[in-house]
N, C-alpha and C positions, 0 to 999 in steps of 0.2 A: 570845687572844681572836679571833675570828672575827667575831662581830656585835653591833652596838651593845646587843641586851637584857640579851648576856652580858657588858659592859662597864657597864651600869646593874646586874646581879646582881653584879659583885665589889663596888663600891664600897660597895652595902645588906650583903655580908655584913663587909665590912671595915668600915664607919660607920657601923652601923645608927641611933646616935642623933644621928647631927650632921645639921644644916638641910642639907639638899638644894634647895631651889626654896620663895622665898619674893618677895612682890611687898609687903610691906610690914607687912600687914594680918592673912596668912595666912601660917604655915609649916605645912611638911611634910618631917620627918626622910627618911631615905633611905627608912628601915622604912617609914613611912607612906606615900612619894610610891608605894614598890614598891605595896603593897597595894593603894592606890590604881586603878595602871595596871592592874595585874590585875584589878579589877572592872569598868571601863571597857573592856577589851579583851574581856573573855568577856561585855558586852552586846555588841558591833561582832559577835562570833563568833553570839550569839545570834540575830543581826537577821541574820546572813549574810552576809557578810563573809568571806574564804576567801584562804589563804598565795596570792600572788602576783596579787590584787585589788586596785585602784589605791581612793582615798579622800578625800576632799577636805576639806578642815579649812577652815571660812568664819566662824570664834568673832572674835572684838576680842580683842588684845591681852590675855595676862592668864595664871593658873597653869592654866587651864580649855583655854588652847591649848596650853599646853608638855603636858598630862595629855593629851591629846586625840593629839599627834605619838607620844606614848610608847605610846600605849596600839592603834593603830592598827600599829606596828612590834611588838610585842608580837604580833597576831596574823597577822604574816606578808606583813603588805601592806605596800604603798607609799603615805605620803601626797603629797596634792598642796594645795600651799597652794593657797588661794583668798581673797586681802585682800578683808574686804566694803568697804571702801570701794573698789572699783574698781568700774569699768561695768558693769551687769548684762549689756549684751552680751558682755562679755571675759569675765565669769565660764562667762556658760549659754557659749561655745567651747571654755573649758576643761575645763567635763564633759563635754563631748560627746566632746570630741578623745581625754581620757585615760580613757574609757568608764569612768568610775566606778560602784561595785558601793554604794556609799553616800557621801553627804555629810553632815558633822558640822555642825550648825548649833546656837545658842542651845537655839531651841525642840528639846525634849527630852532638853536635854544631862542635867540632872541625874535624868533618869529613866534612863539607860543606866546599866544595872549587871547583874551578871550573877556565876556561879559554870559554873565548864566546864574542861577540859584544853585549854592550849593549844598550837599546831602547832611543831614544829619550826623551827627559822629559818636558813637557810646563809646564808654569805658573799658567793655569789652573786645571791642574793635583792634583787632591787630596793628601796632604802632613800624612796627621792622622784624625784619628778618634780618640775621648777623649768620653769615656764613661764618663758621669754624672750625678747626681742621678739627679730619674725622678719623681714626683708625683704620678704615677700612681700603683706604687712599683716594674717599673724597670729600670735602667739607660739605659738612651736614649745618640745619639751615635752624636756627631756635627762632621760635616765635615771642615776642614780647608786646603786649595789649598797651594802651592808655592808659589803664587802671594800674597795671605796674609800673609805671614813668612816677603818673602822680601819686601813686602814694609814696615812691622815692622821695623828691620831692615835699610833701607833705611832712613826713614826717624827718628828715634829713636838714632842711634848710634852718625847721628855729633851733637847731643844733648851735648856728653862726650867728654871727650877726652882718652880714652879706644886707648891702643897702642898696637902692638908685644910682648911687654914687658909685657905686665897684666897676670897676674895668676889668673883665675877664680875658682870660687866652684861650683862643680854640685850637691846643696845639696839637689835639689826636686827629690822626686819620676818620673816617667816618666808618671804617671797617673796624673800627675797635672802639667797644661800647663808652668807653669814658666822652667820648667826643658826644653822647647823649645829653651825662651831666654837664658839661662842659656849655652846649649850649641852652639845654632848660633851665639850670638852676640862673643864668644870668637873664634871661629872657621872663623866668618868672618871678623876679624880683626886682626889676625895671631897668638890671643895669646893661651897661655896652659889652657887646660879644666882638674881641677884637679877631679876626682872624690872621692867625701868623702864616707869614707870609711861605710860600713851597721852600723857596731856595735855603728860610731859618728854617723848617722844620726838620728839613735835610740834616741840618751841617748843627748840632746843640752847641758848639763854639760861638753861634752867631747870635743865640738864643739870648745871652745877658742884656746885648745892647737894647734888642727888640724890647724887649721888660723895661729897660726905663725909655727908651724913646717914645713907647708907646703907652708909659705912666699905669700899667697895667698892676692890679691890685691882689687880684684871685689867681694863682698860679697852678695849673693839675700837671705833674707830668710824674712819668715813669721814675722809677726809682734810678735806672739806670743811664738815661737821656739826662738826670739831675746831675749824676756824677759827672758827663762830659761837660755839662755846662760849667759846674762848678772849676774842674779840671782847667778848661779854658781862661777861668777868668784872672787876667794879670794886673789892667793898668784900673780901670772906673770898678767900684763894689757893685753889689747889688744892690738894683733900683730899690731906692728909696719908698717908693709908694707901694711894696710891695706889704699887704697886713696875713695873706694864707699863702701859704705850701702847703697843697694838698698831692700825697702819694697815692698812686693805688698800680695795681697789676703786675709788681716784682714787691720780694720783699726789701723793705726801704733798707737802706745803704746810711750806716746812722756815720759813718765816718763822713760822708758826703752833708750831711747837714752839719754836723761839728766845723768840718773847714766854712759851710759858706757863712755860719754866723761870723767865724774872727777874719771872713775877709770882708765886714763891714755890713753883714745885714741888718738891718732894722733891730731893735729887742724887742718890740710887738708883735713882731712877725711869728705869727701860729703853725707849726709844723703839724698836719694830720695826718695822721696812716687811716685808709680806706679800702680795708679788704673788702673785695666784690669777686662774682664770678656772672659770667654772658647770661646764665638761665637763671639766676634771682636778680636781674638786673642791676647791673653795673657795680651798687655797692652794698655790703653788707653789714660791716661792722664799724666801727669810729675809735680812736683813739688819740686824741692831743698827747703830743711825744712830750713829755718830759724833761726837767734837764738830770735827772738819776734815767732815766731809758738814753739820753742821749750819750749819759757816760758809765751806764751797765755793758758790764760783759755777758750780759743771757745768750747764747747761742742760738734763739730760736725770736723770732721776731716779733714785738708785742704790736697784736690788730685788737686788741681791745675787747670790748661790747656790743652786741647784737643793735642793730639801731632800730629805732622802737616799732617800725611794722615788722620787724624780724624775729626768729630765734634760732637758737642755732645749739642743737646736742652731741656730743662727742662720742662716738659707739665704738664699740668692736666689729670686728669681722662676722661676728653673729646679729648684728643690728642691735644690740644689749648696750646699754649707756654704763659708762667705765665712771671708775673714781676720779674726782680729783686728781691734779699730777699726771694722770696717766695719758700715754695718747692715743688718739683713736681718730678716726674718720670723722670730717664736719658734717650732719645730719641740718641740712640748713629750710627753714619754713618761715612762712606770713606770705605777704601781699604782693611781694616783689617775685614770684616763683612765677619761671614763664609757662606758658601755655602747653609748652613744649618742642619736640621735633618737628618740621614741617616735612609730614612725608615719612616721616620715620615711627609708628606706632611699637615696636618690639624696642628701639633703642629708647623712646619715650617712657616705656612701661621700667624699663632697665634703672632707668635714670631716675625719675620723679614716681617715687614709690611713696604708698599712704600705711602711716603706723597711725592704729589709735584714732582711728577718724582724717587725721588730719596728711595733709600731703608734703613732701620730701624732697627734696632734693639731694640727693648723692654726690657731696663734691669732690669725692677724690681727695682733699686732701686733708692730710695730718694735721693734729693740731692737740693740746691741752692745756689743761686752763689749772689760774692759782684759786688761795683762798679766797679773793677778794672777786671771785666770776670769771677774770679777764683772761682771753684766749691769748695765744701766742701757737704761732705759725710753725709748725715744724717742717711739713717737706709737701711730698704727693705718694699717694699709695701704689699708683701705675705707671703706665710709663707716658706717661702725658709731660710735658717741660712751660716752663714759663720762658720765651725768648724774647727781650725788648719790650713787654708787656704784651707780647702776642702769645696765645694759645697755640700750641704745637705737638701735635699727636705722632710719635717714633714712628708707628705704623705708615703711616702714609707719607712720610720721607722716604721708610723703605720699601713701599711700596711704588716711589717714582727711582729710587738708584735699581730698585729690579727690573723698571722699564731702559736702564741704561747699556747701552751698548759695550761690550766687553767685563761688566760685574756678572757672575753667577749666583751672589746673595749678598746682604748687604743686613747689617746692624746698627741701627744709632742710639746712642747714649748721648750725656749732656755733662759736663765738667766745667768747673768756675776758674776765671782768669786768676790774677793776684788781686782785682777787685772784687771779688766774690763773685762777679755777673756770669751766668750762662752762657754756655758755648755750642754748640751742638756737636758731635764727633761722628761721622762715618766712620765703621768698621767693614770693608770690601773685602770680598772672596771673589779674587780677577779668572775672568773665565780663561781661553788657550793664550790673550797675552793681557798682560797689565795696561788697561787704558791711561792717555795722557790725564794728569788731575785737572788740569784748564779743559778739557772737554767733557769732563766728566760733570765738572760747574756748571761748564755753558749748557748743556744739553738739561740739566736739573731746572736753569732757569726757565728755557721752557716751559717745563713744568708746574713749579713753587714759587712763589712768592720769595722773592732774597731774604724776607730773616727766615724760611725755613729752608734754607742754603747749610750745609754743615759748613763749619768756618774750616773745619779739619777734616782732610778725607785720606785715611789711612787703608793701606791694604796691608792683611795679615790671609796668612797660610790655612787658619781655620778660626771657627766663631767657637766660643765656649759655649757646653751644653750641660745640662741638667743631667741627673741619674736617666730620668724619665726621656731623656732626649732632645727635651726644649731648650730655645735658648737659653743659657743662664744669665742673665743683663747685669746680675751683680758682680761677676768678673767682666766684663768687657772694659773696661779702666783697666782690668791688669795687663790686657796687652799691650800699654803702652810704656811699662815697663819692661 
């Protein structure tokens, strides 16, 4: 297989009649979902639309998105999410940025239909662009091809044993890459992609029931989305038919799997930590948890092993690979490395650097490894934060509190609740009076996305600075002392 359409064409001619993508209400066999995307891809072709034209998908939640993602690869192009609930301004930078040839919206969805031949599609071929927050205070756009999906895929799936039979959840947004695997690895393995419903993916309280109502078997979610569910759950355990828990995008929360086995989970039931990052596609490493990791006290999180189109070296600050034990920066390569910046050439070159032939990716973050190879997750080296499993860059929070009305500078850092999880904190320097904090919110939201909303917005007299003059970000914790 080469590209994802030809990985949706074996499973339709291998399962023509089994559920393919179903959200409760509605099903559609593989045969029906194909024929489907093919009449929705040759309207996208009709309207003009053309192999290697970028497209913006802005639907809610629902089978009308996942038909809209297929049916846009299908005719050669790249989609680009666009959450409509995000700022109008963040959306109109994202067309602009990723010059989009058309965007998918409600209005006219179900008049797009069409009959046409459709293009070709390589490996090489841009799969999506995943907008992510940027430093600079705008999110910058990474490219990821066919060839990185499938070799994910490829070499990620006979990890499992993931059947025809599996019932998956599609509980990520589509703005955040896990929702990739989430839908190819079910789609290229014959099984049903259930799409959880808006109102469950809102509320994780709501999330246990949908898991067994919906008899659902492959579980992905956040490490920290896992704890509210778990949290939630009082009177029914956890679904029965559940055989994976699969984490990726925080580090896992190992108290959070300790309670939900003794409130009745399966003993089959495989817990995997899956570190990934957006430019090597979705995931990186594998690790099945243990029950000694699940009652270790390591303070630093074990992601395990490179998964086999990967590898992944631990350097210094000089790009020099460190000993054992020690920590250093993940130096991460193979197959899954994306293309790069879309539009960004200087932050491209920044990012995806070549040692030794071979090319790189820079991920920022800490990590060292034992005797036995296995990585464990220390932190991040800049001031990048993991929130909700979303990527979130300090800079460009305080580059929208400096668009704020009454802040004259503004700092954010990141601090852990009593459950370990991520917080974001504004540190404000109030210009001639101290703004209300409820408009300081509302006017951010304008701006940000709510998880990069600081949950705390503090104002203090002055920001701590370096000898040199710069921020110093490793005391801005102390003023909250």
């Amino acid at each position: 297989m080469r590209t994802l359409n030809e990985c949706l064409a074996r499973s339709t001619e291998r399962f023509p009649g089994r559920i393919a993508l179903t959200d409760g209400a509605t099903v559609l066999t593989y045969a029906e979902l194909t024929a489907a995307v093919r009449r929705k891809a040759c309207g996208l072709v009709l309207r003009g639309v053309r192999p290697g034209a970028r497209v913006g998908i802005a639907l809610d939640r629902g089978i009308d998105q996942v038909l809209a993602i297929l049916a846009v690869l299908q005719c050669g192009a790249a989609y680009v999410p666009l959450d409509p609930s995000y700022p109008a301004e963040r959306i109109d930078h994202i067309v602009r940025d990723a010059e989009t040839a058309d965007v998918i919206t409600a209005s006219g969805w179900a008049e797009l239909t069409g009959e046409c031949s459709l293009p070709e599609v390589n490996g090489a071929d841009a799969a999506y662009v995943l907008y992510t927050s940027g430093s600079t205070g705008l999110p910058k756009g990474c490219v990821v091809t066919h060839h990185n999906v499938v070799s994910l895929l490829r070499c990620a799936l006979p990890l499992f044993d993931f059947t025809e039979h599996d019932r998956w959840a599609l509980c990520h947004s589509i703005n955040f890459d896990v929702s990739v695997w989430e839908m190819w690895a079910a789609f290229t393995t014959g099984a049903a992609l259930h799409v959880v419903p808006a109102e469950v993916a809102v509320a994780p309280p709501l999330l246990a029931g949908f898991l067994s109502e919906a008899r659902v078997s492959v579980l992905n979610l956040v490490p920290s989305v896992f704890r509210l569910m778990v949290d939630a759950m009082t009177g029914s355990g956890p679904a029965t038919s559940l055989r994976y828990v699969l984490f990726g995008g925080e580090p896992v929360d190992l108290r959070s799997v300790r309670a939900f086995r003794d409130r009745g989970a399966p003993d089959a039931v495989q817990y995997v930590n899956l570190y990934g990052i957006t430019e090597a596609t979705v995931h990186v490493t594998h690790r099945t948890l243990s029950a000694d990791d699940l009652t270790g006290s390591s303070p630093h999180t074990p992601i395990g092993k490179p998964l086999p189109h990967m590898a992944i070296s631990v350097r210094d600050e000089h790009g020099a690979e460190v000993a054992t034990g020690e920590i250093g920066e993940m130096y991460v390569s193979g197959d899954g490395i994306a293309s790069g910046y879309w539009k960004r050439p200087e932050l491209t070159a920044e990012r995806f650097v070549t040692i030794d032939g071979v090319r790189h990716y820079r991920s920022g973050d800490l990590a060292r490894t034992d005797e036995s190879g296995d990585l464990f997750y220390v932190g991040r080296n800049d001031h990048q934060f993991k929130v909700r499993g979303f990527r979130v860059e300090a800079g460009e929070v305080e580059w929208a509190l400096g668009a704020v009305d009454g802040i004259a500078g503004a700092a954010v850092s990141v601090e852990r609740d009593a459950f370990g999880e991520h917080r974001l904190v504004a540190w404000c320097l109030p210009a001639d009076r101290q703004p209300d904090v409820r408009q300081v919110r509302a006017q951010l939201l304008r701006a940000l996305p709510a998880h990069m909303v600081p949950e705390r917005i503090v104002f203090v007299d002055r920001l701590p600075l370096s000898p040199s003059g710069k921020l110093d970000r490793t005391r801005l914790n102390e003023l909250a002392r």
